[in-house]
C-alpha positions in Angstrom: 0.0 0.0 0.0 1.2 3.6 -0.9 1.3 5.9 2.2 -0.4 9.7 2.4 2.0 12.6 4.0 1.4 11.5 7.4 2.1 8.3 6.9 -1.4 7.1 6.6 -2.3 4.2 4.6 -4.2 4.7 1.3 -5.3 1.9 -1.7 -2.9 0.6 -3.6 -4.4 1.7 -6.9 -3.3 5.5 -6.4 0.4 4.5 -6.5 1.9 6.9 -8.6 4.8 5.6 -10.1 8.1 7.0 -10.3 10.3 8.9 -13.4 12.4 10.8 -11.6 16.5 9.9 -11.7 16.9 8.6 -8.1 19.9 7.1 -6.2 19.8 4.1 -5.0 17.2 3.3 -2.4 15.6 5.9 -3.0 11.7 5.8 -4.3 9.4 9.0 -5.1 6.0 8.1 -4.3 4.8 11.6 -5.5 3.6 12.4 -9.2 5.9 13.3 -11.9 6.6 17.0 -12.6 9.4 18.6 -14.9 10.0 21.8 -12.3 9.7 19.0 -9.4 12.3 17.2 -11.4 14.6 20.4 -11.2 14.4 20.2 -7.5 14.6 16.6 -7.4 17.7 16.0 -8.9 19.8 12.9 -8.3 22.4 14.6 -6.2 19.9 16.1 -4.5 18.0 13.4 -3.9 21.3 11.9 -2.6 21.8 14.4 -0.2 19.2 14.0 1.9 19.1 10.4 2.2 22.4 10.6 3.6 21.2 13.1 5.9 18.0 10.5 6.2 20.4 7.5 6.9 23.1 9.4 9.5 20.2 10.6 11.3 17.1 8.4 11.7 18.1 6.5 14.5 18.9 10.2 16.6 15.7 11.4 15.5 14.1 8.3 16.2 16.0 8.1 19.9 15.2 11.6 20.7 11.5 11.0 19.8 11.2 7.9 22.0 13.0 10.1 25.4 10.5 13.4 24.9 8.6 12.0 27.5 11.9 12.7 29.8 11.9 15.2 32.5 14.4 18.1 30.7 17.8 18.8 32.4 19.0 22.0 34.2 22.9 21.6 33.7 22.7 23.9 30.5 21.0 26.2 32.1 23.6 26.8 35.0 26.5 27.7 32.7 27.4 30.8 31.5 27.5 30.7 27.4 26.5 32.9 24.6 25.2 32.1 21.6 27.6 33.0 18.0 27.1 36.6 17.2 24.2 37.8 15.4 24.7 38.1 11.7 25.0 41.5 10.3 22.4 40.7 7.5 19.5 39.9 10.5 20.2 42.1 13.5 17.0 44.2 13.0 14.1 41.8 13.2 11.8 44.3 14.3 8.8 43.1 12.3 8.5 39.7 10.4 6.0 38.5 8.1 5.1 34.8 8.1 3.0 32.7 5.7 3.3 29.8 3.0 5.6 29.1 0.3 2.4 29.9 -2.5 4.0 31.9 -5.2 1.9 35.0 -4.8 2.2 34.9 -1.2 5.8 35.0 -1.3 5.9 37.6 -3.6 3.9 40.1 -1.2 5.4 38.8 1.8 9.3 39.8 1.0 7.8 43.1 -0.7 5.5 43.9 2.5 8.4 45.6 4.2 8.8 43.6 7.0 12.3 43.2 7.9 12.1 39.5 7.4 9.8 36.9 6.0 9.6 33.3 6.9 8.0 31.1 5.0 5.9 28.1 6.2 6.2 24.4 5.3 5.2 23.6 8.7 1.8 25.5 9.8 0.3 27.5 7.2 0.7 24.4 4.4 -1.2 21.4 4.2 1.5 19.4 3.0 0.4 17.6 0.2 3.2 16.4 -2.8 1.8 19.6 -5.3 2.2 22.0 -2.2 5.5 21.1 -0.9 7.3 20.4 -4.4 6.1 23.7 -5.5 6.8 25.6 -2.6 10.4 24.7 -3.3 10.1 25.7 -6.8 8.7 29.0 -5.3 12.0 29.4 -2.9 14.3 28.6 -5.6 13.3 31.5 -7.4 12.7 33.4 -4.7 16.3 33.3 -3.5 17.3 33.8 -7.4 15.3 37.0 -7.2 13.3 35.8 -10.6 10.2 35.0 -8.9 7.2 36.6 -11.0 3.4 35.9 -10.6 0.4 36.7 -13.4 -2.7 37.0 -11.8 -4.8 36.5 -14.6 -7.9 37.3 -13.0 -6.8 41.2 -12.5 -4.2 40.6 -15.3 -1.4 41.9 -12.8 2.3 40.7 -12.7 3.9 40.6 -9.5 7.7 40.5 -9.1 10.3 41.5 -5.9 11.2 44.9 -5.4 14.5 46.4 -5.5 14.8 45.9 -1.4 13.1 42.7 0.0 12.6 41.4 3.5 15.2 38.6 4.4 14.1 34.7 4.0 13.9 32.3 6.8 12.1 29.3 6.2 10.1 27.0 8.7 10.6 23.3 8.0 8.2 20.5 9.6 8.7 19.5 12.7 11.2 15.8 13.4 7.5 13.4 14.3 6.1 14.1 10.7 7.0 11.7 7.6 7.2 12.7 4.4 5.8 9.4 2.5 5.9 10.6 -0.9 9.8 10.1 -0.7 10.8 6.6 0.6 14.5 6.2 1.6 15.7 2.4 2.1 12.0 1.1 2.4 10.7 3.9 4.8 9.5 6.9 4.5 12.1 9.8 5.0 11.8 12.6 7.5 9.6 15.6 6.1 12.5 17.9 8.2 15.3 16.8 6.5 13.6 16.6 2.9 12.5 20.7 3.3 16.1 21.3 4.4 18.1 19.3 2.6 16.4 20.0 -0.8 16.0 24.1 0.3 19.6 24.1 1.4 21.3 22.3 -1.9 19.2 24.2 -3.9 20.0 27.6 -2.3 22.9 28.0 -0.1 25.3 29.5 -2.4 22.8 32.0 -4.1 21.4 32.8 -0.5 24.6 33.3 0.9 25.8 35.7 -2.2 22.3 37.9 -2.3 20.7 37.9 1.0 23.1 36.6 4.2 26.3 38.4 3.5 28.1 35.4 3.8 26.0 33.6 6.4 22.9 31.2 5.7 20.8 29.8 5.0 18.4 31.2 8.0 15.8 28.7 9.4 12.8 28.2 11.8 13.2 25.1 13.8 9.3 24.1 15.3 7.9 21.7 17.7 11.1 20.8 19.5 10.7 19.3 23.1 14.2 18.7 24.0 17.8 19.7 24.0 18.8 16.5 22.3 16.6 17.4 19.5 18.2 20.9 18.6 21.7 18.7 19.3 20.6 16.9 16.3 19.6 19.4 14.0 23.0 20.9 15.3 25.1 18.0 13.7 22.3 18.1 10.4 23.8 21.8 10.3 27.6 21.0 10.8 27.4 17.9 7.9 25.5 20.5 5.4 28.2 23.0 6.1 30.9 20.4 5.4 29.0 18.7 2.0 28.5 22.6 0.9 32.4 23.2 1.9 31.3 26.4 3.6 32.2 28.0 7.4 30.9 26.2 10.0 28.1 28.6 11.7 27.2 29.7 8.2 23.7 28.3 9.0 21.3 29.6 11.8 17.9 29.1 13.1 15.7 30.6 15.5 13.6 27.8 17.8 10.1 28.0 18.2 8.9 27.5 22.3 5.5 25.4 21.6 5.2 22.7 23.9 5.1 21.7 27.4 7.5 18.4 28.7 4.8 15.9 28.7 4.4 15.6 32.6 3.0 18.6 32.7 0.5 18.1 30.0 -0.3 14.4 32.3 -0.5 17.1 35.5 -2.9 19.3 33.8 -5.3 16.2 32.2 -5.8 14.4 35.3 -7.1 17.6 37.4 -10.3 19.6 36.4 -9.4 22.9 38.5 -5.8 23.1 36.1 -8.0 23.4 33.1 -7.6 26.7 30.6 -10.9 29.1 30.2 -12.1 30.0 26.9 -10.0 31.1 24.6 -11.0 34.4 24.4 -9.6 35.2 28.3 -6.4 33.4 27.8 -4.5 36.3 26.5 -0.4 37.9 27.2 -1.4 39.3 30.2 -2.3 35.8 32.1 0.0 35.6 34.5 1.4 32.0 33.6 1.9 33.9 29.5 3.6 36.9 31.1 5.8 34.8 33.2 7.0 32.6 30.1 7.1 35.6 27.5 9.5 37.4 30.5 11.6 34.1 31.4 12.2 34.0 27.3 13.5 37.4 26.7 15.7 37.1 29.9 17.0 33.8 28.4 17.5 34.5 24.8 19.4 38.0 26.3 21.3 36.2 28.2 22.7 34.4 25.4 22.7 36.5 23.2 20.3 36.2 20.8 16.8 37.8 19.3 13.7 37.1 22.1 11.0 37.4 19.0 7.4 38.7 19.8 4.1 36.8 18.9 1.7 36.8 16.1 0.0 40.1 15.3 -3.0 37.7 13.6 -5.6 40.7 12.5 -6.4 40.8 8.9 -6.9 44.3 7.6 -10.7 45.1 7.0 -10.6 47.2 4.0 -14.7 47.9 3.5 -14.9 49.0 7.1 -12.7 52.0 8.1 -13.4 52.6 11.5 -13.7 48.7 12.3 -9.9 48.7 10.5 -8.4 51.6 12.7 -10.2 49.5 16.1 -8.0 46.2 15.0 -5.0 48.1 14.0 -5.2 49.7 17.6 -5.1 46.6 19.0 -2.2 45.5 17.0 0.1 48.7 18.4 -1.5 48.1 21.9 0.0 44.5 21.9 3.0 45.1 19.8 3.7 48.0 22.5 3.7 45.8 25.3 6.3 43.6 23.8 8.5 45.9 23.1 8.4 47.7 26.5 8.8 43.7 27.9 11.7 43.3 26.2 11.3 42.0 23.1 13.2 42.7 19.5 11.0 41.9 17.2 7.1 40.4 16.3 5.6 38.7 13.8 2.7 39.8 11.2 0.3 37.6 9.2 -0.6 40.4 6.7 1.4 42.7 4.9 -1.3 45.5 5.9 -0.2 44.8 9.7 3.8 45.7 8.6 3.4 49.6 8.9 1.8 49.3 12.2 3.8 47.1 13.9 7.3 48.6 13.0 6.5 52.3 13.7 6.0 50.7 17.4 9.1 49.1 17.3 11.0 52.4 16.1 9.6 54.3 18.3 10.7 52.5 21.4 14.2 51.2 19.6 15.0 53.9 17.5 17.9 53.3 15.5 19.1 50.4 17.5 18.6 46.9 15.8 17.2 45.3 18.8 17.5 44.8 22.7 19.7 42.0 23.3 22.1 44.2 25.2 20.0 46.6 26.2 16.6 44.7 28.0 18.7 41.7 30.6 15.0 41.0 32.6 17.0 40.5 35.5 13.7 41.2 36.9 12.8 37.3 35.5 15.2 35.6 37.4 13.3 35.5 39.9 10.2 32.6 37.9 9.1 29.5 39.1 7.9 26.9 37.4 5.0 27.9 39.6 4.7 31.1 38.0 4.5 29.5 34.6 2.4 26.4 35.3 -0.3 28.9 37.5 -4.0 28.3 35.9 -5.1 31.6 34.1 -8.0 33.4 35.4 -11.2 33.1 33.7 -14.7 30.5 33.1 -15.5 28.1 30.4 -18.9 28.3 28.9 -20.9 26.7 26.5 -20.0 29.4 23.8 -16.4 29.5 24.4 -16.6 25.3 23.4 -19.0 26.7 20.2 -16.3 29.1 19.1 -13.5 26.4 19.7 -15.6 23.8 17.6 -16.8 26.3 15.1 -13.0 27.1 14.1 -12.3 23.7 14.5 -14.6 22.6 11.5 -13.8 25.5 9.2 -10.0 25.1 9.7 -10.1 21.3 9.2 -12.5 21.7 5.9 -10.3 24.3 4.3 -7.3 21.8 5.2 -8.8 19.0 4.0 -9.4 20.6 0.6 -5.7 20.8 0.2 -6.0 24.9 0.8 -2.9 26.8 1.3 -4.3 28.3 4.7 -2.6 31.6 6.3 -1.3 31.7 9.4 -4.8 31.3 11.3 -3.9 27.5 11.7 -2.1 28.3 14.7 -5.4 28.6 16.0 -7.0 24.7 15.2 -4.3 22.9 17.7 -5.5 25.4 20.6 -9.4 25.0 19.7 -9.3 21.1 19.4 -7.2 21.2 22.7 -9.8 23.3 24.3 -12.9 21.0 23.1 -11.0 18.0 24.5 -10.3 19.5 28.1 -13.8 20.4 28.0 -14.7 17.0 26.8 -12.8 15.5 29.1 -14.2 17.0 32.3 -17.8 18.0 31.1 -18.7 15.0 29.3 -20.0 17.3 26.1 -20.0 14.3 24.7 -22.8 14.8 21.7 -21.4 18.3 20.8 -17.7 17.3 20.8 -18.2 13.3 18.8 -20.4 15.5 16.3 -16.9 17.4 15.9 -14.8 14.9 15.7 -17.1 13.5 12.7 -17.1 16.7 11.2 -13.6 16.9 10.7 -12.9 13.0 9.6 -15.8 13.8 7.1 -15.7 16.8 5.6 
């Protein structure tokens, strides 16, 4: 049987069978596509599996020991990170979305200091989408990326000065199926770097990093081990590529919890979260961890990045548009006064709004790394960041978390390129569950769960 993106079984009939040059033990499972095939290349191809093959059993070792309590050695030592590179010291504002054509277009001309594009949360990862989106990067770092929309018969190509590209591979649990590597499938991770990074090192390095690069996003990681690997995934690339070692960097998302906390919070009703809607930054338990991280990232030395300014522009509605853009510089203004150097915007509309708060506050400087210690943060408990946020749970908070639920899951399941609002469908489903879980909404939250599955 052929195996979907996840790793999911589907009839044998859809096999698609393969015509691209491969090395051996290597199988493409995805359809056959002349600008795939420029991507896919046999050296290529090469490349990651031997990233595949060094790495697997880490990965696989790592995976198996997340459920381990984490260490506090590392953080008793003194140590900086390697200096910032010149090329992305100002990160006041970045612009996230997926690696669609047009979106990438917009998204490096928004003005945003940096862009980072998405194979992780704003892509449903089918073959089409992933293939292309490294089509899209290609010539995106080659600075030919053009789009025709037909529809308004517009052409859109990269301005003169562009924002600077980080890209967001998957996370290390998710297969990528559609490219088997000795009988099983490879690592989605290592196929979006390793075929991003041969691709695009040298150009990247030439046009955009001023001798460093590529930049990444590095998602999803529970452990120290796991950014130890993607360390040594960094130091072979370097060698293969016969460039400086430390050429590369990435920035780490924080996104989970060790697991005994999650088993802490499941077996005890009063540690559950209220609706969404009162679970914002100034929770105590948020405050603590958004404080903790810019004392840490200070510390050693590196950017403490800001969270999502996720308001779309409402362009038919002018005073509704001035109320949500209000809210954006009320947010954005309490991250920089925290501490922070930077944000993140899912709309180019958002750019303009969210750096003229960060200039005002930093001025010239590129960010607060040696300027903003949080000495003041020293001073968190785990206490502090496991205390249960303030607020009820009612029968229209679990509506709204259902509600988003469905309409996230049906645009995903049509194989939509979604923006950046998926962030939100892992925090409703975990809502509904809690709620499940402890309130026994059991009609409301099976009728969900059949939604979703068959949509």
């Amino acid at each position: 049987m052929d195996l979907g993106t996840y790793g999911n079984p589907t009839p044998a009939e859809k096999k698609i069978d393969s015509y691209y040059d491969v090395p051996e033990g290597v199988d493409i499972r995805g359809r056959y596509d002349e600008e795939f095939a420029k991507i896919l290349t046999k050296d290529a191809l090469k490349f990651v599996a031997d990233l595949q093959r060094e790495f697997r059993n880490h990965i696989k070792y790592a995976l198996e020991c997340r459920r381990e309590a984490k260490r506090r050695h590392i953080r008793e030592h003194e140590w900086v990170c390697a200096p910032v590179p010149p090329a992305v010291a100002d990160r006041k504002v970045e612009i996230t979305g997926p690696v669609d054509r047009k979106m990438i277009i917009n998204a490096l001309n928004s003005g945003a200091k940096a862009f980072m594009a998405d194979f992780e949360d704003a892509l449903s990862p089918s073959w089409e989408n992933l293939m292309r989106g490294q089509v899209n990067l290609r010539d995106a770092v080659a600075g030919t990326i053009s789009f025709h929309d037909k529809v308004r018969n517009r052409v859109y190509k990269l301005n003169d000065q562009t924002a600077k590209l980080f890209v967001r591979v998957r996370g290390w649990h998710l297969p990528e199926a559609h490219i088997l590597i000795d009988g099983e499938p490879a690592t989605g991770c290592l196929v979006d770097f390793g075929l991003y990074f041969y691709h695009n090192h040298s150009t990247f390095r030439r046009t955009q990093g001023a001798g460093f690069g590529p930049f990444f996003y590095l998602p999803k990681m529970e452990h120290s081990r796991e950014a130890k690997i993607w360390n040594s995934v960094f130091e072979k690339a370097e060698n293969v590529a016969g460039i400086e070692r430390g050429s590369i960097r990435a920035t780490v998302l924080i996104e989970t919890l060790p697991a005994v906390y999650v088993k802490t919070f499941r077996a005890h009703p009063d540690r559950l979260l209220p609706d969404r809607v009162q679970v914002g930054m100034t929770q105590h338990f948020m405050k603590s961890y958004s404080d903790l991280l810019i004392r840490t990232c200070h510390r050693r030395g590196v950017h403490a990045m800001g969270g999502m300014a996720a308001q779309i522009p409402i362009k038919d509605d002018p005073v509704a548009n001035e109320a949500a853009l209000e809210l954006v510089r009320k947010d954005k203004l309490r991250e920089v006064k925290a501490g922070h150097d930077g944000s993140w915007a899912a709309h180019p509309g958002l750019v303009p709004a969210c750096m003229e708060v960060f200039d005002n506050n930093i001025g010239n400087a590129p960010n607060q790394i040696k300027t903003a210690k949080r000495e003041d943060a020293a001073n968190i408990t785990e206490q502090d960041l496991l205390q249960i946020p303030i607020g009820g749970r009612s029968m229209e908070g679990l509506r709204l978390n259902t509600r988003v639920g469905i309409q996230y899951m049906a645009a995903w399941l049509d194989i939509y390129i979604y923006m950046y609002i998926c962030i939100c469908n892992p925090i409703k489903k975990a809502l509904c569950f809690q709620s499940y879980k402890q309130y026994l909404f059991c009609v409301i939250y099976i009728l969900y769960i059949y939604c979703c599955t068959n949509i």
